[in-house]
C-alpha positions, -999 to 999 in steps of 0.1 A, spaced: -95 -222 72 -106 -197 44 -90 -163 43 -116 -147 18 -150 -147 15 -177 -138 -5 -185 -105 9 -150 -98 -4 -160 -100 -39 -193 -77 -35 -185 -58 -11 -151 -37 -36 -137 -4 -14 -126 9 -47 -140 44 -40 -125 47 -5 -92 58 7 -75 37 34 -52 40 58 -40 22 90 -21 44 117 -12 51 155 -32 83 163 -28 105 195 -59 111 209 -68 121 248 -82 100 271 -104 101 296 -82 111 324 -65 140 300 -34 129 296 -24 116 257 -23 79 245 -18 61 213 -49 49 198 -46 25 166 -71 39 140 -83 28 102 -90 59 86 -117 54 54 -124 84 32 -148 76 5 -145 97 -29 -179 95 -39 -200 108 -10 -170 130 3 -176 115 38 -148 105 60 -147 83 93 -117 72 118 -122 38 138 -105 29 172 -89 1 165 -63 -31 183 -34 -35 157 -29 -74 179 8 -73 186 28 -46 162 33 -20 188 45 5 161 36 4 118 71 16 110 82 -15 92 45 -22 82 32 -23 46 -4 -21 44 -27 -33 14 -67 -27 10 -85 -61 -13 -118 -54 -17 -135 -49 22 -102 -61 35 -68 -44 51 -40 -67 51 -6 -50 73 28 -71 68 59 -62 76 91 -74 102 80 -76 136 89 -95 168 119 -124 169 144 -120 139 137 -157 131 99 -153 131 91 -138 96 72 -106 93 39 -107 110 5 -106 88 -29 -92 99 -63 -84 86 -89 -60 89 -127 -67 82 -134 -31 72 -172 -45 68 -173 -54 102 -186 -27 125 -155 -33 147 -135 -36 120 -125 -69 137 -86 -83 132 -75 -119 122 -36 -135 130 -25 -148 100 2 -173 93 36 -150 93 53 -146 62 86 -165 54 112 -137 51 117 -109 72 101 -79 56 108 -40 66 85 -22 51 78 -42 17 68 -32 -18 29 -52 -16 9 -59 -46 -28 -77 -58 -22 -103 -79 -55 -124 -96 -78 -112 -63 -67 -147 -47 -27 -132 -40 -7 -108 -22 27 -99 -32 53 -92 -7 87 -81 -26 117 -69 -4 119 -36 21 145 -21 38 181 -36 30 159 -72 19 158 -91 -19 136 -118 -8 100 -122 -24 70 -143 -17 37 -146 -29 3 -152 -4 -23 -176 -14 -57 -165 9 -75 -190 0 -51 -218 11 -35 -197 40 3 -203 28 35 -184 17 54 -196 -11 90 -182 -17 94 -165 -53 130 -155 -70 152 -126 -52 154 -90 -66 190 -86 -84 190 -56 -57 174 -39 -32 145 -17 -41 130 0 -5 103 19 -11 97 7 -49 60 8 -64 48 -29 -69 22 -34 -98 4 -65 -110 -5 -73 -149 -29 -103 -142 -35 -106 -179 3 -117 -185 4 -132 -149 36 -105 -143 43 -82 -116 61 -50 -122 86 -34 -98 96 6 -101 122 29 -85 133 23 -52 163 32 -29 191 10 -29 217 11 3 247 -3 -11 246 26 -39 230 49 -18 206 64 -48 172 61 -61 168 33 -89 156 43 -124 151 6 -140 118 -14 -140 122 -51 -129 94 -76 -144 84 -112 -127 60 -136 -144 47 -153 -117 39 -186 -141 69 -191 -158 96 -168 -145 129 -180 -125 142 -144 -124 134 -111 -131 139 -93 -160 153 -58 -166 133 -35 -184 151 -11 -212 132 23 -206 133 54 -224 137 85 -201 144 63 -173 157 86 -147 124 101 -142 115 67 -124 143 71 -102 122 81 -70 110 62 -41 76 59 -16 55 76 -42 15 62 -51 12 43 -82 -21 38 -99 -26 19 -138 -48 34 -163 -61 3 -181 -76 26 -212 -41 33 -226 -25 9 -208 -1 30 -189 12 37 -153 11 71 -127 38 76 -104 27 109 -77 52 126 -60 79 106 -41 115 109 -27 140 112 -51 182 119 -50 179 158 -47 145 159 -32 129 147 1 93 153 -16 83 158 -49 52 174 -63 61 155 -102 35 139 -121 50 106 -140 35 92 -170 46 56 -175 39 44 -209 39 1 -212 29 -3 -252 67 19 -257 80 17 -220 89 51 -220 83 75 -190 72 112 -189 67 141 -166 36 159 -172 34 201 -169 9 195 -141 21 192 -108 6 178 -75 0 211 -50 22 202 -31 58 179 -29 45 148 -11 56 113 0 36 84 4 42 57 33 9 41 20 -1 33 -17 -40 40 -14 -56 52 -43 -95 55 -53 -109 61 -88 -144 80 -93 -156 99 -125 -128 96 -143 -109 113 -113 -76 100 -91 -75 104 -55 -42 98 -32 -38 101 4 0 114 10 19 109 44 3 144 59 -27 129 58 -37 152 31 -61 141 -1 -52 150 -37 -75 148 -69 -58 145 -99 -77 146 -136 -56 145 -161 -81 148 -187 -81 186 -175 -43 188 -166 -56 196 -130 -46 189 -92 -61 201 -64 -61 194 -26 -100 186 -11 -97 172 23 -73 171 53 -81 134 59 -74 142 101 -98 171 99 -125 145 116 -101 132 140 -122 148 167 -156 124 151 -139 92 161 -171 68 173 -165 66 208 -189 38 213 -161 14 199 -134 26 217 -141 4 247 -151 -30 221 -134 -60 236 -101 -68 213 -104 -104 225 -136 -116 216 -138 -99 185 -98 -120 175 -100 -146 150 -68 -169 149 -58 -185 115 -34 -210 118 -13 -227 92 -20 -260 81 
């Protein structure tokens, strides 16, 4: 079976925030339960929704990764037997009950893994928590294929692709063994690489950080790295400019409102303008052309709107399973 489809190509979410999550909510009889929700706040028309919905068998997202390509929301990360991968979902966020496939589990054991796009057709799955292993998704055919180690653990490390050069780019990250925050950039080439390369950087140690949002500006050819956790810091509110041409790194006077992590790398482009979603459920625009940040929208504030006609929608009937050839 086909993992992708049409509507993914014409239907792009690139102007909409996403975010998967267990949510509190009160039911019926009063007392509290844990309701799965996809959150989807769109940039353009400012207009913000939360739907109910069955996350199949991960009874928690702690050691989930989540990735939006184009209508789609794709969650990996460890779950179940140790010997069993990390489980794999998707989200038809077209659908109007944003129904769920099962699809084939990955080959390692991910917790929490760096995800990236690669070529539309590929998803990226490098390491997690205390992991080196890499693999590579093909949607079309439905299959893993393994791809070389890390040379160390990077958890929490911002995954980019470069589809032009057919390379993926991995920056910061915590490693355990050293206990500290990495500072190099590793580089794959997903054609023709065995291993990956170490970058030389100038100002490195301002990419020493972890679980911060990463967005490429293709004009200049350069890289944003918001917020983060770093060695001293829990949160930070730093602005890094990454600079490919002379792969050097910078820290801008501007700073995000307010120190922030981010558990999920969702970022949305409109007029010229950045917009993150950090782990308070809080939305930033940034502009650097005028130097500015500002905070527009608590992304919960319409937790109370959720559309109640779906939150009895049969889980079963709306399941597609996907199995591996």
């Amino acid at each position: 079976s086909q993992c992708c489809s049409e509507q993914e190509e014409i239907n792009p979410y690139s102007k909409k925030l996403i975010r998967a999550s267990y949510s509190s909510i009160l039911s019926g009889q009063g007392s509290t339960i844990q309701q799965g929700v996809i959150r989807i706040y769109d940039v353009e028309s400012h207009f913000s929704n939360t739907y109910p919905v069955k996350f199949s068998y991960l009874r928690n997202l702690d050691s989930i990764s989540q990735i939006s390509v184009g209508n789609f929301l794709y969650l990996c990360g460890e779950q179940g037997s140790f010997d069993s991968g990390s489980a794999f979902i998707r989200f038809d966020l077209a659908s109007p009950v944003k129904s769920v496939a099962i699809l084939v589990n990955s080959i390692y054991r991910h917790d929490k893994p760096s995800l990236a796009i690669f070529k539309k057709d590929f998803i990226v799955a490098v390491g997690g928590k205390n992991s080196v292993n890499c693999e590579i998704f093909h949607k079309t055919s439905n299959k893993w294929r393994k791809l070389p180690d890390l040379p160390e653990e990077r958890y929490g490390a911002g995954l980019i692709n470069d589809d032009k050069f057919d390379c993926i780019y991995s920056f910061g990250g915590y490693n355990h063994s050293e206990k500290k925050y990495c500072r190099t950039v590793f580089k794959l080439n997903l054609k023709s690489g065995v291993s990956w390369d170490t970058l030389i950087i100038k100002n490195s140690s301002l990419l020493a950080r972890g679980f911060f949002a990463l967005s490429r500006n293709q004009s200049n050819d350069s890289i944003m790295l918001f917020g983060g956790k770093t060695d001293d810091k829990t949160s930070s509110n730093q602005l890094i400019e990454f600079d490919f041409p002379n792969k050097s790194a910078m820290m801008h006077e501007f700073t995000l409102d307010k120190p922030c992590c981010f558990d999920v790398n969702s970022v949305a482009e409109f007029e010229n303008r950045q917009y993150i979603i950090d782990d308070d459920n809080i939305v930033h625009k940034i502009s650097k052309r005028v130097a500015k940040s500002e905070i527009i929208l608590a992304f919960d504030n319409e937790e109370q709107g959720i559309d109640k006609s779906m939150n009895n929608y049969n889980y079963e009937s709306n399941k597609s399973s996907i199995v591996a050839e």
